[in-house]
C-alpha positions in Angstrom: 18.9 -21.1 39.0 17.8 -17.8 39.8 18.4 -14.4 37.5 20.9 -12.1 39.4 21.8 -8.6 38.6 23.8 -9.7 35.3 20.8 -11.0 34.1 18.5 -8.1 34.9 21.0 -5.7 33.1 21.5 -8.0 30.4 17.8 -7.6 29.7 17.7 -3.7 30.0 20.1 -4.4 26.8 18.1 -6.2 25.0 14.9 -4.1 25.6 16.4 -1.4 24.1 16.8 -2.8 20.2 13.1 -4.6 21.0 11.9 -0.8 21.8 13.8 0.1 18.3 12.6 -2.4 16.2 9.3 -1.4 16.9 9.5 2.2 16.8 11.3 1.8 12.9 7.8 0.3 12.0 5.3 2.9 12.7 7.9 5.6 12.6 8.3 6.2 8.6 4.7 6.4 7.7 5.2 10.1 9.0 8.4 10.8 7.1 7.1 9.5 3.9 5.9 13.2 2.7 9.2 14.7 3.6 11.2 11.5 1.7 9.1 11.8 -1.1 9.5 15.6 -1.4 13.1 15.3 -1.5 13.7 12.2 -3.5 11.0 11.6 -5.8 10.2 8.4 -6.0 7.7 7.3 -8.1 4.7 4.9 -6.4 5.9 1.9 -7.3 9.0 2.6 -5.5 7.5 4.5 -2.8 5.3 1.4 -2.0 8.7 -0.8 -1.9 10.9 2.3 0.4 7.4 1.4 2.8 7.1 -2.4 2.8 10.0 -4.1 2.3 11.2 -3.7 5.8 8.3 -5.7 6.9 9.1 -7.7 3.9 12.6 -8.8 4.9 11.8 -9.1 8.4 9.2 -11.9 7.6 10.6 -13.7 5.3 13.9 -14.2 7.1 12.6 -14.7 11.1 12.6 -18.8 10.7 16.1 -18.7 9.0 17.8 -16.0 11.5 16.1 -17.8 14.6 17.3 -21.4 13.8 20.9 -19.6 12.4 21.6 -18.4 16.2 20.8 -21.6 17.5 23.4 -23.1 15.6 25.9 -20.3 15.6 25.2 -18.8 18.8 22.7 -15.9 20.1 24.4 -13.6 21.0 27.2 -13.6 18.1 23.8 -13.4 15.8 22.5 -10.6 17.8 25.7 -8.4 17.5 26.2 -9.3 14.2 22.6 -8.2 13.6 22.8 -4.7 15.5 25.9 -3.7 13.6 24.0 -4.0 10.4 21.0 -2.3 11.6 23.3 0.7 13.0 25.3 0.6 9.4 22.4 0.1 7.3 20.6 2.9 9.5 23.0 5.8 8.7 23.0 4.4 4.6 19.5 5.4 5.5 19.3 8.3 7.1 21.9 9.8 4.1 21.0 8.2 0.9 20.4 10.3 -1.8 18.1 7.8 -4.3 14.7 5.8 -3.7 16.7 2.6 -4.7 19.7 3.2 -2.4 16.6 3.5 0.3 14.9 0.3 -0.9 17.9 -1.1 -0.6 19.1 0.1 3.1 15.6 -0.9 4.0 16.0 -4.1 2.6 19.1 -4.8 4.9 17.4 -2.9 7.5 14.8 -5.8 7.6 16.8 -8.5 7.5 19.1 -7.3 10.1 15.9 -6.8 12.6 14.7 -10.3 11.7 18.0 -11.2 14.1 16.7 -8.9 16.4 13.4 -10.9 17.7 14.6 -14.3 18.0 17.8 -13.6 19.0 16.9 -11.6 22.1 13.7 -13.5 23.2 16.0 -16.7 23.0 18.8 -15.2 25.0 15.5 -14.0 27.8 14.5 -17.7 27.9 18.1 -19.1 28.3 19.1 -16.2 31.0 15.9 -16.6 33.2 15.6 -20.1 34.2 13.3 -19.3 37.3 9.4 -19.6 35.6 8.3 -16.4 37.6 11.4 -14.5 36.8 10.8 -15.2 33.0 7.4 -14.2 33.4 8.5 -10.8 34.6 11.5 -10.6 31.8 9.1 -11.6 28.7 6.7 -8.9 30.3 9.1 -6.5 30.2 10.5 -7.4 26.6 6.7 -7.3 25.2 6.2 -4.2 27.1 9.0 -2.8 25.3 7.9 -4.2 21.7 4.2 -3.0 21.7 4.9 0.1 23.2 7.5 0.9 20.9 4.7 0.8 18.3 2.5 3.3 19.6 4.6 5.9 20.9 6.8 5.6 17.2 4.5 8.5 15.6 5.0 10.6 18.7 9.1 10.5 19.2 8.6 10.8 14.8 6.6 13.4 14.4 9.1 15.6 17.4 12.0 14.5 15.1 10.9 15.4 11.7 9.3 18.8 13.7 12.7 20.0 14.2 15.4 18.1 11.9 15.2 16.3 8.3 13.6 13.6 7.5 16.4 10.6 7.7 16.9 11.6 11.6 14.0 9.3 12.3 16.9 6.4 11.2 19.4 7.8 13.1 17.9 6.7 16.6 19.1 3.1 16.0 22.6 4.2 15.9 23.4 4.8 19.7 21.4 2.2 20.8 23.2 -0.5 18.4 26.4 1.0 19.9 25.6 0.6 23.4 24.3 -3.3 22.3 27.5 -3.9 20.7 29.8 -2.3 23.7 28.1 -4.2 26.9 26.9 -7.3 25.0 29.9 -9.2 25.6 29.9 -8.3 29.6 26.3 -8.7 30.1 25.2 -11.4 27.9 26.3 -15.5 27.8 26.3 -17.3 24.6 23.9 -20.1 23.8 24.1 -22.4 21.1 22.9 -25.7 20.0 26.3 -27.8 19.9 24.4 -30.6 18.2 23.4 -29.1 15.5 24.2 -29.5 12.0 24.7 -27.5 9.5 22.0 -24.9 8.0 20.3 -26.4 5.0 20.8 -23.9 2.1 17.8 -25.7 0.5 15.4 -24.8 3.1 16.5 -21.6 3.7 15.5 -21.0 -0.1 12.5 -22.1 0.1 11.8 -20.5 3.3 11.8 -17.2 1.8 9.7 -18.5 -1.7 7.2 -19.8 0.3 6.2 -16.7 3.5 7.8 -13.7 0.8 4.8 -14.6 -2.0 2.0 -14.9 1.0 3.0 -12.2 2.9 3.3 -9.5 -0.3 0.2 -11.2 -1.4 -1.8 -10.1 1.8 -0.3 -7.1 1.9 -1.6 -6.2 -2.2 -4.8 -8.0 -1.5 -5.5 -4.9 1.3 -4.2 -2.4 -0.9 -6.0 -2.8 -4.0 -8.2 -5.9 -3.6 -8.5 -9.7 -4.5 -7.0 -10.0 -8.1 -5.8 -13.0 -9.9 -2.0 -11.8 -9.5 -2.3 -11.5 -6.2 -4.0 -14.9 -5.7 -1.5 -17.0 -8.1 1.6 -15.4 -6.0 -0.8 -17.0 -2.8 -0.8 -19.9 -4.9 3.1 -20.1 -5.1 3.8 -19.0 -1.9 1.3 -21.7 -0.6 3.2 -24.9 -3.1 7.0 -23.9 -1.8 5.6 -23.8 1.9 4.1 -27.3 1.4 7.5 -28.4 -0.3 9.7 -26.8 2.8 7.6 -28.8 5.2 8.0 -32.1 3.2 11.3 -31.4 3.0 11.8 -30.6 7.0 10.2 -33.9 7.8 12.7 -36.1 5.4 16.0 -34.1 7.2 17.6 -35.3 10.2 18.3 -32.3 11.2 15.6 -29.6 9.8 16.0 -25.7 9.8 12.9 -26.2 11.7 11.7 -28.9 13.9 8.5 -29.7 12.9 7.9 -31.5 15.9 7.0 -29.0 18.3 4.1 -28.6 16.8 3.2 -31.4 18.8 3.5 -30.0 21.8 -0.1 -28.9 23.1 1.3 -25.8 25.1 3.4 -24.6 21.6 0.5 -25.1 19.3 -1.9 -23.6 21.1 0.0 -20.6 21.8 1.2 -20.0 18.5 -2.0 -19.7 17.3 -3.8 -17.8 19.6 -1.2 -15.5 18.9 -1.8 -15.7 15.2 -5.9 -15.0 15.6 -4.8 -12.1 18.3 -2.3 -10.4 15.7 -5.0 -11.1 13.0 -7.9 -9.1 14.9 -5.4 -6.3 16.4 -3.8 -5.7 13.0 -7.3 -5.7 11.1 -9.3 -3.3 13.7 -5.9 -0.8 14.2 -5.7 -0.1 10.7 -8.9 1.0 10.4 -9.0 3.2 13.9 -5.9 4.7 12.9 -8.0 5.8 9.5 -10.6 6.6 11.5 -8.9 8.9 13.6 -7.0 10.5 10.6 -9.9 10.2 8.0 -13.0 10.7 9.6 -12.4 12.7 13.1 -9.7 15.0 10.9 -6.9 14.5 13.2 -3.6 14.9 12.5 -0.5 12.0 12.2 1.2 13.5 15.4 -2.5 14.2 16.8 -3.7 10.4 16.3 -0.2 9.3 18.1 -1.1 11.4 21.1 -4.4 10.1 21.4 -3.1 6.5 21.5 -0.6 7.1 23.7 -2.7 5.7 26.6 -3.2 2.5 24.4 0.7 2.0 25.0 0.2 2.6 28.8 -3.0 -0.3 28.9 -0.7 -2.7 27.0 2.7 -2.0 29.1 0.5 -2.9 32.5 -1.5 -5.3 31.0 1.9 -7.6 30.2 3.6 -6.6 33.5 0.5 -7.8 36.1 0.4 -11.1 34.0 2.9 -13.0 35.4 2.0 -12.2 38.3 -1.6 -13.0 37.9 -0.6 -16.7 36.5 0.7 -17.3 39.6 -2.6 -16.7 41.7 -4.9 -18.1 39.0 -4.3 -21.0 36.1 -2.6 -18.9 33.3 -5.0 -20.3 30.6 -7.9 -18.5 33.0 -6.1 -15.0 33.2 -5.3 -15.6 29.4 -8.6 -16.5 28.2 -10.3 -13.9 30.8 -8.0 -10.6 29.2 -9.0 -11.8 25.7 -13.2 -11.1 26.8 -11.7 -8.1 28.3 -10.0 -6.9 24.5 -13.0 -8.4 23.1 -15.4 -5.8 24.9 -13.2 -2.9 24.4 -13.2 -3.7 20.4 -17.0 -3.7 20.7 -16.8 -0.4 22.1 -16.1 0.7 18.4 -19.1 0.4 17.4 -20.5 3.2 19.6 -18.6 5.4 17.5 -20.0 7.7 14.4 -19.6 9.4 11.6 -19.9 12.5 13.5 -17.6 12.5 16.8 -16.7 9.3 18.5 -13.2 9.7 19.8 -13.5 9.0 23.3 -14.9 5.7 22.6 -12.0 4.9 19.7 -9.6 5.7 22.7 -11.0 3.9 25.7 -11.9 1.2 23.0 -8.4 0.7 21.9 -6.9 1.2 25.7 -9.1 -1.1 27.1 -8.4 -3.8 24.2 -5.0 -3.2 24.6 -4.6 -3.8 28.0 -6.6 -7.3 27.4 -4.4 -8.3 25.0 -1.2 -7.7 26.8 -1.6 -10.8 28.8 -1.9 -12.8 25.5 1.5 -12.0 24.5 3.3 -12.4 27.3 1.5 -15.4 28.7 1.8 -17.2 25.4 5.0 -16.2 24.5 6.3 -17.8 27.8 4.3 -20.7 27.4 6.1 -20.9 23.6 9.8 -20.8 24.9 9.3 -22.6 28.2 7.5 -25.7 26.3 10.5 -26.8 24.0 14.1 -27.3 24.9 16.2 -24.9 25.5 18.7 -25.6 22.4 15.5 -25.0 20.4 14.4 -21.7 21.9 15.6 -19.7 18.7 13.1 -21.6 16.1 10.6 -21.2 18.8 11.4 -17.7 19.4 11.0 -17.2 15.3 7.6 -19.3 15.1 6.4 -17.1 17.1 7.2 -14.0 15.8 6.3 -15.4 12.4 3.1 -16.3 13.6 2.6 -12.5 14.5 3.9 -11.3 11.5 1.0 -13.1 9.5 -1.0 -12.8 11.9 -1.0 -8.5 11.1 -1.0 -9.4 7.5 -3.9 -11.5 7.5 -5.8 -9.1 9.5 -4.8 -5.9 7.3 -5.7 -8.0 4.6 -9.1 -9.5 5.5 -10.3 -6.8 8.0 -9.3 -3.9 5.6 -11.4 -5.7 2.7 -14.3 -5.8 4.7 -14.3 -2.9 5.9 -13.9 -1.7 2.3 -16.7 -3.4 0.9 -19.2 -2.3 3.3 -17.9 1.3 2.9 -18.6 0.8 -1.0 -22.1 -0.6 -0.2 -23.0 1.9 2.3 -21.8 5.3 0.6 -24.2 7.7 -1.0 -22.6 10.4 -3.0 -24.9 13.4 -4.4 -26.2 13.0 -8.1 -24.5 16.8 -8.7 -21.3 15.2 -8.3 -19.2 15.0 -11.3 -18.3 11.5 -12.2 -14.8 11.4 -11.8 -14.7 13.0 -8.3 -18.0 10.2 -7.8 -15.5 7.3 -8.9 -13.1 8.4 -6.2 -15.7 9.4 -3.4 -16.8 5.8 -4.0 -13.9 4.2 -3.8 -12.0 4.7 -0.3 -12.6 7.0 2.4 -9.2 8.4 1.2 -10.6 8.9 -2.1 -13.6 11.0 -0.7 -11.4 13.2 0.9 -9.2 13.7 -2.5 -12.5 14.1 -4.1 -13.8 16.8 -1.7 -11.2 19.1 -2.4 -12.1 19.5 -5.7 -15.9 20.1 -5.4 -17.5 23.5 -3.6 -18.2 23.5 -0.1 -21.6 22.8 0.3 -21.2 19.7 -2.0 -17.9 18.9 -0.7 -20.3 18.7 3.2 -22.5 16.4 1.5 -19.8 14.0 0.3 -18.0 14.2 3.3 -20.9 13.2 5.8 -21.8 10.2 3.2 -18.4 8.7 3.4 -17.9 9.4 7.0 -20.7 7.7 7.5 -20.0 4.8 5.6 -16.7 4.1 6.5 -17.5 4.5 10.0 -20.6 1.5 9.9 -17.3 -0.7 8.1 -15.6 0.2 11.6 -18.7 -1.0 13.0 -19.1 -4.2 11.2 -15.0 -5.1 11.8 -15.5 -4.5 15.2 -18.1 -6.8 15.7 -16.5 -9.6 13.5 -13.2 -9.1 15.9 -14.9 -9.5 19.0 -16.8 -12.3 17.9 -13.1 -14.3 16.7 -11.1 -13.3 20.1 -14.1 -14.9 22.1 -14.3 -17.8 20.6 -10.7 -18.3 20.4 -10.7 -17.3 24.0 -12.8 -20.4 24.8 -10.8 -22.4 22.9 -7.6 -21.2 24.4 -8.6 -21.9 27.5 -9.9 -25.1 26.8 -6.9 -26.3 24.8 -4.6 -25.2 27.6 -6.5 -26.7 30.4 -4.2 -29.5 30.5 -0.6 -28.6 28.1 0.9 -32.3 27.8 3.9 -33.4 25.8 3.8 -35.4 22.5 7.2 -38.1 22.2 10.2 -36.3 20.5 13.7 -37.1 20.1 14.3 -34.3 22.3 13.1 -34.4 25.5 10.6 -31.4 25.7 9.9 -30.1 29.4 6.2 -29.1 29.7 4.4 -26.2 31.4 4.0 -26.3 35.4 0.4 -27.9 35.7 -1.0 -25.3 38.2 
């Protein structure tokens, strides 16, 4: 059956919380100074006001994506945009770091309903495999621009009101979600399913909670043997939730479609793409801060025509997959990204901008095939009662995916930058410790020292962090071409493994 205009409004709906969602990630990192002038939090706390949206949001995906499947979508997604509008306003009026943790914390678990729940209710409205092309385009449109444009639209906000009106935004959009849901949307649910195993649920959360704060630490301050016992942990209750998914007869999540070539392969191509994306933004966004001295508002600005590369790049995929074999126009925008990464390395110590910005634009707009095409190939390759989980796998995969690359690019970009930097023997030790440390340190360090000798310092660290650019860059490009190869080999021909559930495969084109 074809979409008609219910559907195509009914998606406008549910662009708008995926254009939130995103937006409340990048968006705070500018209203941290003016959150931590008024409340005073201390850095232990300020660390948990920043992370434990991301946090929440991973740890519960799996559990809210196989909930709505049993409870229905759409009841989930209301019920997940009212918290996020309540939790929002605690937000943007609380008057204590913990009573921000805390709305934060809700915050995240609220927009862990958001993701599954609307890419679910996408799959189940657009039946048509060209239609859905166009709708997941739009929907990851929405998503990744969201994430660019979120310093902008935050630094106009904090420019001219306080510092919580940055939460506020979600407000009339979760009203607007809650007043035409009910008109616009239908309700899917899987009748057959059971009920949710409290059991895995639990360990769920022990198991991608540990990992993901254990990336997140390790590209903070480095490997240490906290962080790589809490790995540990995290790594034993994930190997205890999948033994325990394979003994239920009905599992929170169905292992089984893993075995479906077209699911698989997707899910990890968008794991290794999230991986190299998250590793090499971090360190442009540095860059552009750090070394070429521009400004939080300034950087946003400049990749503002990233979000315009990625929004085109998803919207002329479908279309593409329907000339050419979509595991060629997949495969193909991945060397595209992998060439615009490389253009990184043309940039220096001194000036290098342009190439950042036509680097990141270019790599962008490569990329947005990848997360359209794969995400269609994801919820078109398993049955519909299971398009929650899948919708959640997916996400999840993303979600580690940036952790991973934060993580493991952000380390190696570190340790060159250590290995590289040359800091003046006139420098006084304490301001050498720091200079040596981070680029961030050199620039603390700096401010203390004369000019002339503050120069010098400078120009060593820019320097050095810049050849770490270089040498992520290089590393990136090198991992999406290979797995650009191996997509396209893998999805050369997507057949289905036997389930108990009939599983309908991709269109062999």
């Amino acid at each position: 059956m074809r979409a008609g205009r219910r559907e195509w409004l009914g998606l406008a709906v549910l662009a708008l919380p995926t254009l939130l969602l995103s937006l409340d990630m990048s968006v705070l990192h500018l209203a941290v100074p003016h959150l931590a002038a008024d409340l005073r939090p201390s850095s232990t706390e300020l660390l948990w006001i920043i992370d434990v949206y991301g946090f929440m949001i991973a740890g519960f995906l799996v559990t809210m994506g196989t909930l709505g499947d049993r409870i229905g979508r759409r009841k989930l997604l209301m019920a997940g945009g009212a918290a996020f509008g309540a939790a929002s306003i605690v937000a943007a009026f609380t008057t204590s770091p913990e009573m921000l943790i805390g709305a934060r914390a809700v915050l995240g678990v609220a927009g862990a309903t958001l993701m599954p729940s609307t890419l679910a209710l996408i799959s189940n409205m657009f039946q048509d495999p060209r239609q859905r092309g166009t709708a997941i385009a739009v929907w990851m449109s929405c998503f990744m621009g969201g994430m660019v444009i979120g310093p902008v639209v935050g630094g106009v906000l904090l420019e001219h009101f306080w510092w919580g009106s940055v939460f506020l935004m979600a407000v009339p959009v979760m009203v607007l979600l809650l007043a035409t849901a009910p008109k616009l949307l239908p309700e899917y649910r899987d009748t057959a399913a059971g009920r949710l195993d409290l059991a895995s649920v639990a360990l769920s959360l022990g198991a991608i909670l540990p990992i993901v704060y254990a990336l997140k630490e390790t590209a903070k301050d480095g490997l240490s043997s906290a962080n790589v016992v809490v790995l540990a942990v995290g790594l034993a209750l994930g190997a205890v939730f999948v033994r325990r998914q394979r003994g239920l007869a009905d599992p929170m999540l169905d292992l089984r479609l893993f075995r479906v070539r077209a699911f698989s392969a997707a899910v990890s191509i968008m794991l290794v793409g999230a991986l190299t994306m998250g590793g090499v933004f971090l360190l442009v966004s540095q860059y552009l801060q750090m070394v070429a001295g521009l400004t939080a508002v300034e950087a946003g600005l400049w990749l503002v025509p990233q979000a315009g590369a990625v929004v085109i790049g998803s919207l002329i995929a479908p279309r593409l997959a329907r000339r050419f074999r979509p595991e060629f126009v997949l495969g193909f925008g991945m060397l595209v990204a992998a060439g615009g990464i490389m253009l990184f390395t043309q940039a220096s110590g001194a000036g290098g901008v342009a190439f950042v910005v036509a680097g990141m634009s270019i790599a962008s707009f490569g990329m947005g095939p990848q997360g359209v095409l794969c995400t269609e190939m994801v919820v078109s390759s398993v049955p519909p009662q299971k398009a929650g989980a899948a919708s959640a796998m997916s996400e999840t995969s993303a979600e580690f995916g940036i952790a991973m690359g934060i993580a493991v690019f952000g380390s190696v970009g570190t340790a060159v930058y250590r290995d590289q930097v040359a800091v003046p023997a006139q420098v006084p030790a304490d301001a050498a410790a720091l200079a040596t440390d981070s680029m961030a340190g050199a620039l603390q360090a700096a401010g203390t020292l004369p000019d002339s000798l503050a120069d010098d310092v400078l120009t060593t660290a820019r320097e050095a962090f810049t050849s770490g650019l270089h040498t992520v860059a290089a590393t990136g490009a090198a991992i999406v071409v290979v797995f650009a190869v191996v997509g396209m080999i893998a999805l050369r021909k997507t057949h289905t493994a036997p389930t108990a559930d009939p599983v309908p495969t991709l269109e062999n084109r």
